[in-house]
C-alpha positions, 0 to 999 in steps of 0.5 A, spaced: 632 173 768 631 166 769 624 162 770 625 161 777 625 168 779 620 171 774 616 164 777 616 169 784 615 175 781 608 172 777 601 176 781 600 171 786 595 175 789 590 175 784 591 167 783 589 167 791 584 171 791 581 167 785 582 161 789 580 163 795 573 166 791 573 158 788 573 155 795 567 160 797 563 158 791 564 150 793 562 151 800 556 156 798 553 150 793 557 144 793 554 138 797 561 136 802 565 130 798 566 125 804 570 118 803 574 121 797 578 115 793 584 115 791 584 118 784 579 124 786 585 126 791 590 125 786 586 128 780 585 135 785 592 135 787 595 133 780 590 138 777 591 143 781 599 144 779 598 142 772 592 148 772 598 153 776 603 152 770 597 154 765 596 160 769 604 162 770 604 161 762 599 165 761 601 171 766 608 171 762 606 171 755 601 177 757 607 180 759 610 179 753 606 181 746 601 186 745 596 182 740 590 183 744 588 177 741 592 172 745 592 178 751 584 175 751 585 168 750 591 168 756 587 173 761 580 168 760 585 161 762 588 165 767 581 166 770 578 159 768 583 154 771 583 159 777 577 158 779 577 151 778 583 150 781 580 154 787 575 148 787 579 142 788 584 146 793 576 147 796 575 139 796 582 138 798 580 142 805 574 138 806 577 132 804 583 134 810 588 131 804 594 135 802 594 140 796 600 137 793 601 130 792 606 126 798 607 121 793 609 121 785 605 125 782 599 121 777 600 114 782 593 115 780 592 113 773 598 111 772 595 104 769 592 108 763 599 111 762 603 104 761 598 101 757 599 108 752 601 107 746 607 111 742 603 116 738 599 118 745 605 119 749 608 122 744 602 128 745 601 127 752 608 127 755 613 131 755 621 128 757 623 132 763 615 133 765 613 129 771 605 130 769 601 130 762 603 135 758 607 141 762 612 144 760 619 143 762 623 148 766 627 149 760 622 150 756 618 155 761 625 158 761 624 158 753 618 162 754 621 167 759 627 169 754 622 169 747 619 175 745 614 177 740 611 172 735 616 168 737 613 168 744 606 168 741 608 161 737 611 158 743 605 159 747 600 157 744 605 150 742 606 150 749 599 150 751 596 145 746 599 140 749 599 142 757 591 142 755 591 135 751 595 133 758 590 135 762 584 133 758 588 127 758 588 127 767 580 129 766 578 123 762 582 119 767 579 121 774 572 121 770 573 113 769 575 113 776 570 117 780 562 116 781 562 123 785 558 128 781 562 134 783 568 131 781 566 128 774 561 135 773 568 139 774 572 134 770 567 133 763 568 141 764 575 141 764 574 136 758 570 140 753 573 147 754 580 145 754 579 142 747 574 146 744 581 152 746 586 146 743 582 147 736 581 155 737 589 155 738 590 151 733 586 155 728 591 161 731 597 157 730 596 157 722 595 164 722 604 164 724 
């Protein structure tokens, strides 16, 4: 079966209800985000794709090995970028914007990306992808088709690099944002996703 099918097979659900919980939170104790700009619109957008693929992958590799250690590593990412991911479509709707971008995505921050250089796009960048990090429909693909430790490795490679993409995207809307909501939110994301790489790098060593 290809990524595509399986994609509309995945426990979206789950993903909404999450995501629904996470609105609830932000209308609960979150102050309005009023006159957002154009970095914090495009960061909640972008950000919540690039969380979405995190879910994705995480839902398939659950489905694919019996290591409990990666099972609880993959179920706590699920409800992590969730949840965020359900705080940025909250700002969405306050703001009135979109959920998804209208225009290219990552026009944001697209003056840090040109002013890269090789070695950080290189671990930022994945040809074929159209935001920092993620994966491919090929290598999404790659990982429907793989089992066992071979899946395992190929998550975890997968993953490292989604979150230094995110990391990456998160450092950038800081930069660019004065909002104390969204910054909160975005030096979160930061010092969780790399505190995870260092974990899935120490697990990728043991293969």
């Amino acid at each position: 079966m290809n990524y595509q099918a399986i994609k509309k097979q995945l426990p979206v659900l789950f993903i909404g209800t999450v995501v629904g919980i996470g609105m609830f939170v932000l209308g609960q104790n979150s102050i309005p985000l009023n006159q957002p700009n154009e970095a914090e619109i495009g960061f909640a957008q972008d950000m919540s794709v690039h969380h979405q693929q995190a879910i994705e992958m995480s839902f398939l590799i659950r489905e694919k090995t019996d290591n409990q250690e990666i099972r609880g590593f993959a179920f706590d990412i699920i409800n992590t970028q969730a949840n965020q991911r359900g705080m940025m479509l909250g700002w969405l709707d306050l703001w009135q914007q979109p959920f998804t971008t209208t225009q290219t995505p990552m026009m944001w921050m697209m003056d840090d990306m040109s002013a890269m250089d090789n070695k950080q796009m290189a671990t930022g960048f994945t040809p074929g992808a159209y935001m920092p990090g993620m994966a491919t429909n090929e290598e999404m693909q790659m990982l429907v088709e793989a089992n066992g430790t071979e899946a395992e490795k190929l998550f975890l490679e997968l993953m490292i690099r989604h979150h230094q993409g995110g990391v990456m995207m998160a450092e950038g809307v800081v930069k660019r944002s004065d909002n104390d909501t969204v910054t909160s939110l975005a030096q979160t994301m930061i010092n969780g996703q790399q505190a995870e790489i260092d974990y899935m790098n120490e697990l990728l060593a043991n293969y």
